[in-house]
Residue, then its C-alpha position, 0 to 999 in steps of 0.5 A: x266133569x267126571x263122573x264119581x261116587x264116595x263110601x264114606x262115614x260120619x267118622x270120615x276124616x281123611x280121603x283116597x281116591x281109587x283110580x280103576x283100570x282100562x275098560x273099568x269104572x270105579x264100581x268095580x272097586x266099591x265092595x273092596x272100598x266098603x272092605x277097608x273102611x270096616x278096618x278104619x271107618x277113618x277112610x272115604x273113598x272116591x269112585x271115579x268113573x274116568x274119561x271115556x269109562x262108565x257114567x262119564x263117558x267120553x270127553x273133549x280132548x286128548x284121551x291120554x293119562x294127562x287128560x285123566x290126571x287133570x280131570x281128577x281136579x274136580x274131585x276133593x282133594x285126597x290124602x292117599x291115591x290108589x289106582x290099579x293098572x291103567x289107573x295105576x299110572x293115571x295116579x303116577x302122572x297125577x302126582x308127578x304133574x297135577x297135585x299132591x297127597x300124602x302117599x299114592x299106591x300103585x296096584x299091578x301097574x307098571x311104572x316104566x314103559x312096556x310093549x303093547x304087546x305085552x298085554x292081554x288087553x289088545x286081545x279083548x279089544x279085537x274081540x270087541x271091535x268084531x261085535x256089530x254093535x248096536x246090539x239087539x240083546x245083550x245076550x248076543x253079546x255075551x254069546x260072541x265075547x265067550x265064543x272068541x275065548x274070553x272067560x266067565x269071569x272077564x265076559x261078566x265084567x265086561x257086560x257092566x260097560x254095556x249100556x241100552x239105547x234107543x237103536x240097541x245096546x253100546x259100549x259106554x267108550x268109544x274103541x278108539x280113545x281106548x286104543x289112545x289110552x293104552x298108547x299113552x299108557x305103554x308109552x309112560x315111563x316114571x322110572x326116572x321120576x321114581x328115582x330121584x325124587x327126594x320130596x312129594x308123597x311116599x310110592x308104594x308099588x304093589x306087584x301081585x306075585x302071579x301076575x305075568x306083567x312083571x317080566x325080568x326086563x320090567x324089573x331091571x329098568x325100574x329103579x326106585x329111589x328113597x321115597x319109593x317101595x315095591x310090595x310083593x303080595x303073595x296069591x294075586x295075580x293082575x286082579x289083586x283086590x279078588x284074588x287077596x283082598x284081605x293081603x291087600x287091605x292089609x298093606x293099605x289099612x294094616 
């Protein structure tokens, strides 16, 4: 079973999940869930870590959206899904294949099918298969990871998968199910659901306006039928819920 944790209430009467990205976990989004419940103490939100991230780790079987999709089963049942890159598409195949809720929201994650190449994601994790790990100190880590030219901010975030064990410290997933993962992700291409779906939950595609991954390509494949919108939120880019939290919740919780 995955691994999750919930901001909620005694005033609680509907639930979201929030379905963080690659190399994540879901308490990377808690201050901005704690945020949305100040505009509607109505919300619980559900952290999940999922398959191969934060406390639950690796699992049996295919790591692929799929696999991501069904082990949400075991959580309470939503009324809204939210889900942000890698995770934007993991709610995507939920919805299309596993259940149902009344509305998914997908953050910077695009719906059709791109090029791995695309993504700066493949950069961090060639810099994460150069470290020897198990590490001594956690120190050499950051030192490493800075000095292949990852930022700060990207470093930082990075260092909260690390996890100390008897023979040093390791990263909380396994690289190679990584690699798996974002196959599964670039390969996904919901285009053709998006279009003709007449009934299940309302879409909302959210692009942040400074992200570089909706390119004029992206745009022209990704049609979008009646039960489908595209939300444009001004001064974000991939890392919406940092860059504009307030334009964010706004569209979630107006």
């Amino acid at each position: 079973m995955i691994h999750f944790e919930t901001v909620t209430g005694p005033e609680v009467t509907r639930t979201a999940w929030m379905l963080h990205g690659i190399l994540g976990s879901g308490r990377n989004w808690r201050g901005f869930a704690r945020m949305l419940r100040r505009r509607d103490p109505s919300w619980a939100y559900v952290l999940p870590d999922l398959r191969n991230h934060g406390e639950t780790g690796p699992l049996p079987g295919t790591a692929d959206l799929q696999a991501c999709a069904d082990d949400l089963a075991a959580l309470p049942s939503p009324d809204r899904v939210i889900g942000h890159s890698f995770g934007g598409k993991v709610a995507l195949q939920w919805a299309a294949t596993v259940g149902t809720a009344e509305d998914v929201w997908v953050l910077d994650s695009i719906p059709v099918s791109v090029q791995s190449g695309d993504s700066d994601v493949i950069q961090v994790l060639a810099a994460l298969r150069h470290l020897a790990m198990p590490a001594a100190d956690r120190a050499d880590v950051r030192v490493a990871l800075l000095d292949a030219g990852l930022s700060q901010m990207l470093v930082d975030w990075l260092l909260t998968s690390l996890k100390r064990g008897e023979d040093g410290w390791r990263w909380v997933y396994d690289l190679d199910a990584i690699d798996t993962m974002m196959a599964s992700y670039f390969l996904a291409d919901f285009g053709a659901w998006l279009e003709r779906a007449h009934d299940g939950p309302e879409v909302h595609i959210v692009r942040a306006m400074r992200s570089d991954r909706w390119t004029p390509d992206v745009l022209d494949r990704m049609h979008l039928g009646p039960r489908a919108t595209l939300h444009e939120l001004a001064d974000a880019g991939h890392w919406l819920h940092v860059d504009n939290p307030n334009g964010l919740a706004e569209l979630l919780v107006p």
